[in-house]
N, C-alpha and C positions, 0 to 999 in steps of 0.2 A: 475443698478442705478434706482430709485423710481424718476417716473414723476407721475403730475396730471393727471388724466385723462385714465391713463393705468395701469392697473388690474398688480398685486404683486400678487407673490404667496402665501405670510402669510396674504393675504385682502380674498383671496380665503377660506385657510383653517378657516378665521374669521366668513365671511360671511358664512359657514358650518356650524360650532359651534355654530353659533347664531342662525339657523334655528333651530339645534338640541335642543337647551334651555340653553347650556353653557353659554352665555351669554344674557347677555340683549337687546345687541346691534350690534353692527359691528362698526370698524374702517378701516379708509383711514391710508396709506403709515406707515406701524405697519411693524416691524422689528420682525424677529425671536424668537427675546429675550425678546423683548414688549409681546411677543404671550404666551411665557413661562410664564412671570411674571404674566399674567391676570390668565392664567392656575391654578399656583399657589395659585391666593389669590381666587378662585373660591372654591381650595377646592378638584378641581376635578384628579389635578395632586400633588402624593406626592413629596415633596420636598427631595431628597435622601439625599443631601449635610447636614439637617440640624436633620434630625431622622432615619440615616442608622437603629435601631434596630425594626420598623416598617417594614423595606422590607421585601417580601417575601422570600421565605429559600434559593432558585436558585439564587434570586437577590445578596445576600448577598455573595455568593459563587465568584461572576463575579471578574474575574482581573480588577482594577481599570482604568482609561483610561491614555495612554498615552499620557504624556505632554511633546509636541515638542516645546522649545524654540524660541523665533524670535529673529531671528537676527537685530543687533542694525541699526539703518537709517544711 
């Protein structure tokens, strides 16, 4: 669980990337998926889901992942 004031591990990997120049900035309580999305629109991570014929040749080769179902509440 993301409190104030206590360091998250994707504020880590944030504050990294930001020092590196990935970003401009750093964010507080940023989610895994937050982190992907910035990634994304940076540029600096391809989007696979949305131009698989960009991947590299191994990439494309990969078995898809498996998707395990959740069970209903």
């Amino acid at each position: 669980m993301q409190r104030l004031k206590q360091p998250y591990c994707f504020e880590l990997v944030y504050d990294a990337l930001a020092v590196a120049g990935v970003f401009s900035t750093s964010k507080r309580l940023v989610t895994g998926d937050q982190l992907l999305v910035d990634l994304y629109a940076t540029g600096r991570v391809m989007n696979a889901a949305s131009n698989r014929s960009q991947l590299p040749e191994y990439a494309q080769r990969q078995k898809p992942p498996v998707i395990i179902p959740v069970p209903p509440l």
